[in-house]
C-alpha positions in Angstrom: -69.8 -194.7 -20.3 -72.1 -193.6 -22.9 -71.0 -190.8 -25.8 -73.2 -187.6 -25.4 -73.5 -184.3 -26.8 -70.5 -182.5 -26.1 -70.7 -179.4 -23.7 -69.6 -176.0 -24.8 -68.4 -173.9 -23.3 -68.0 -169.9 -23.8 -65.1 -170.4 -25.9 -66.2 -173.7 -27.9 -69.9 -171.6 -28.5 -67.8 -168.7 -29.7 -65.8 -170.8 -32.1 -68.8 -172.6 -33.7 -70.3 -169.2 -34.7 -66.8 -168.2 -36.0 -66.6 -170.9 -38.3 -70.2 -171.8 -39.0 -72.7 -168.6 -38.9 -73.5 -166.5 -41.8 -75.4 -164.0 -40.1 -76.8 -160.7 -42.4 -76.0 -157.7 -41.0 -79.0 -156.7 -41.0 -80.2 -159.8 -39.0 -77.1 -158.7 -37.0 -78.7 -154.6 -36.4 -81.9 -156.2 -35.5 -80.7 -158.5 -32.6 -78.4 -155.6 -31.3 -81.8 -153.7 -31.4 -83.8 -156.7 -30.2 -81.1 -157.1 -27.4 -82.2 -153.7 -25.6 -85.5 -154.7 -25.0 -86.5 -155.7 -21.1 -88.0 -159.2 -23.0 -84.5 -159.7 -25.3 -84.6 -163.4 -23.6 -87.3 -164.2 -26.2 -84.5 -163.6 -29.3 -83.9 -167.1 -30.9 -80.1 -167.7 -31.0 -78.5 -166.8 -34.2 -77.6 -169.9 -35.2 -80.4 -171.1 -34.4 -82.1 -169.1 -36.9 -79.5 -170.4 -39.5 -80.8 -173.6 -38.7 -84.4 -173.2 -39.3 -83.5 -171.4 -42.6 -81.7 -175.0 -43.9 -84.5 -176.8 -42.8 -86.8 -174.7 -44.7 -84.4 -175.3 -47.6 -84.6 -178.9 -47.2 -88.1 -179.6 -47.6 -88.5 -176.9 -49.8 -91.1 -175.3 -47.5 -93.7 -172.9 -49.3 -96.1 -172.5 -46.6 -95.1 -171.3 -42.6 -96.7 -170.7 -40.1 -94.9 -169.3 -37.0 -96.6 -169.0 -33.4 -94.8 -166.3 -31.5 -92.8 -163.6 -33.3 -91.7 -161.2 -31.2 -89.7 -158.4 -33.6 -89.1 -161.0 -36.4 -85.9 -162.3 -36.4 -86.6 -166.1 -37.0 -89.3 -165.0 -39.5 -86.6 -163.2 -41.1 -84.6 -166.2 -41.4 -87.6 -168.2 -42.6 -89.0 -166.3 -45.3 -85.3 -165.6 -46.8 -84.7 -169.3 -47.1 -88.6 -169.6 -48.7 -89.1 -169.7 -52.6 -90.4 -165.9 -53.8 -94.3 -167.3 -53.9 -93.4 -168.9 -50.3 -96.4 -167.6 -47.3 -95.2 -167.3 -43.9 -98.3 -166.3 -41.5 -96.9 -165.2 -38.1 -99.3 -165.5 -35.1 -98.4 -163.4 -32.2 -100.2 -160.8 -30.0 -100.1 -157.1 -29.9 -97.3 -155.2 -28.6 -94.7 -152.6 -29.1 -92.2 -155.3 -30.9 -94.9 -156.0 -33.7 -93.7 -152.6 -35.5 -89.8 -153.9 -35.3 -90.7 -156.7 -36.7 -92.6 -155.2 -39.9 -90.1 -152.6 -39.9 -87.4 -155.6 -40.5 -89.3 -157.2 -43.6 -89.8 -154.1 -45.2 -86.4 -153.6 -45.2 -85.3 -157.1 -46.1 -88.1 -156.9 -48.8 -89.8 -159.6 -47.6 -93.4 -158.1 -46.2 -95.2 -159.5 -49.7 -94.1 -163.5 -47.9 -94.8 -162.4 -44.8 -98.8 -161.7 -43.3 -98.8 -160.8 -39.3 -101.9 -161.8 -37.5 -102.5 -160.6 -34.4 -104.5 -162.2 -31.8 -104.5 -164.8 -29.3 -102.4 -168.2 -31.6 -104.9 -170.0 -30.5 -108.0 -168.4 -32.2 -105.3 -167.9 -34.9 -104.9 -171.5 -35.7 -108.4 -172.2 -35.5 -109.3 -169.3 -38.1 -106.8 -171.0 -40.3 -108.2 -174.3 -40.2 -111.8 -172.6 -40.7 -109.8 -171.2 -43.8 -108.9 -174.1 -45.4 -105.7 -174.9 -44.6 -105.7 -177.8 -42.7 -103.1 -180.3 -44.1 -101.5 -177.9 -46.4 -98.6 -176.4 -44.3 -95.1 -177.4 -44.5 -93.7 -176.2 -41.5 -94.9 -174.6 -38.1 -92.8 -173.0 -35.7 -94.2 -172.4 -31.9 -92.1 -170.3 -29.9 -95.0 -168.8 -27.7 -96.7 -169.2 -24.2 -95.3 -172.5 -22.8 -98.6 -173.5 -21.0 -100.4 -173.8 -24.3 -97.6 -175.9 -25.8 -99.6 -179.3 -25.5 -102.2 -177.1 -27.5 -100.9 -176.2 -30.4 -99.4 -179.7 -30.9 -103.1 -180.6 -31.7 -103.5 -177.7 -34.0 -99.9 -178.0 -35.5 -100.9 -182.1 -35.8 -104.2 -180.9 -38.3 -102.4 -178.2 -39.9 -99.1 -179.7 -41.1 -98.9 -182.0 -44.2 -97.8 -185.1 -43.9 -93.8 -185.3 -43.8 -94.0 -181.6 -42.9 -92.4 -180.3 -39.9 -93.1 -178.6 -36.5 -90.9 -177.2 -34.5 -90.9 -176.7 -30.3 -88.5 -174.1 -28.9 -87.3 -173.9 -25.7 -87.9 -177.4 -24.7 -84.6 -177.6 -22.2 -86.1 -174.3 -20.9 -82.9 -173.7 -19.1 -82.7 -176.9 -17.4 -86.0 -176.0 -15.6 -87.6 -179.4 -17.2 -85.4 -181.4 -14.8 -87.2 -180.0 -11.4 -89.6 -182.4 -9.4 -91.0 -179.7 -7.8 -92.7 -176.5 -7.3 -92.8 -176.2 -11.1 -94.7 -173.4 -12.5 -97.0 -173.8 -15.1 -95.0 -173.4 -18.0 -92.3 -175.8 -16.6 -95.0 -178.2 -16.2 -96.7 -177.9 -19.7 -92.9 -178.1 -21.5 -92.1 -181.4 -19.7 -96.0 -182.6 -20.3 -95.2 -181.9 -24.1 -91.8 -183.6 -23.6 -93.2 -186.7 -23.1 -96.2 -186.4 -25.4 -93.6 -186.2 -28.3 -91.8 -189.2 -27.0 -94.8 -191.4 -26.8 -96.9 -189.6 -29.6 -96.8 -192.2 -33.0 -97.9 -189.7 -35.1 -94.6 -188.0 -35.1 -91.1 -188.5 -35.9 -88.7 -186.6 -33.4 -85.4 -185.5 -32.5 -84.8 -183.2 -29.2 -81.9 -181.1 -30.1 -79.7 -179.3 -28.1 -79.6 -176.2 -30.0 -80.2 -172.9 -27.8 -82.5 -173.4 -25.1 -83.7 -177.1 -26.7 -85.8 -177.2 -30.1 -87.4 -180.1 -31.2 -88.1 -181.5 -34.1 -90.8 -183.4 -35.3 -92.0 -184.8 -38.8 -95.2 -185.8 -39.3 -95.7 -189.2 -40.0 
């Protein structure tokens, strides 16, 4: 029998953010608030968001660009962790939850890192290479539609600097990536993008069970 990642359980899970996260309290007041919302399933774990922040610490990120924001937490995280010149570009659509999340980043003084574009992440990515910034980014998170995930890989692939990161959430999607069939589009575009990261030489990659699955992927 092969070792694998351990299971947790309700208890275990509670005990690793008892010893481990370092949540603000106001990250804390904004997932309460986040967690009222009809679309709360969208909220990146906590530690999760802890996680990110170190990674942005490790490779001394200056440059971000998130796809999908939804009222800022992991943007939050990000843009805490960046130096005070740091950039974090957020690409999401319109919607009530865009005012949360500026609402958030005043308060945490962060709106000066932090510019919110929104239109379809698509067209975003594209205006950004237009722009110049092709190469230059240090880390993208894409935490947005599912069925434009193989997508932004391509765009994420022409942005990101070499040794730079991008990130994948949801890429367990609740077990869903396991079914055979009747999939629905975004089941089939996650496990589509699963195995274009496995196979893809361009990239460096680690799945990681860490909320719903995030993975990981340096650019080579």
């Amino acid at each position: 029998m092969t070792n694998q990642t351990l299971n947790l359980d309700g208890a275990l899970h509670q005990y690793l953010l008892d010893v481990s996260l370092r949540e603000t309290p106001l990250l804390k007041r904004l997932r309460d608030e986040t967690a009222q919302l009809n679309t709360a399933r969208w909220q990146i774990a906590p530690e999760q968001g802890q996680f990110m922040a170190l990674l942005v610490q490790l490779v001394g990120a200056r440059r971000i660009i998130e796809v999908g924001t939804f009222t800022g937490y992991s943007a939050i995280c990000m843009a805490q962790a960046m130096p005070q010149e740091g950039r974090l570009i957020c690409c999401d659509i319109p919607g009530d939850y865009n005012a949360t999340a500026e609402r958030y980043w005043r308060e945490a003084g962060l709106s000066d890192r932090i510019e919110q574009r929104l239109a379809p992440a698509l067209a975003t990515l594209a205006a950004l290479e237009a722009e110049g910034l092709a190469g230059t980014i240090d880390l993208l998170f894409i935490d947005a539609d599912k069925a434009n995930y193989p997508a932004y890989l391509e765009h994420a692939l022409r942005l990101v600097r070499q040794g730079g990161l991008i990130l994948f959430d949801n890429t367990l999607w609740s077990g869903r990536v396991l079914e055979s069939s009747g999939q629905s589009a975004d089941t089939l575009a996650i496990q589509a993008l699963n195995m274009a990261l496995r196979d893809d030489q361009r990239i460096d990659l680690s799945l990681l069970p860490l909320g719903d699955g995030l993975s990981l992927c340096r650019k080579r």
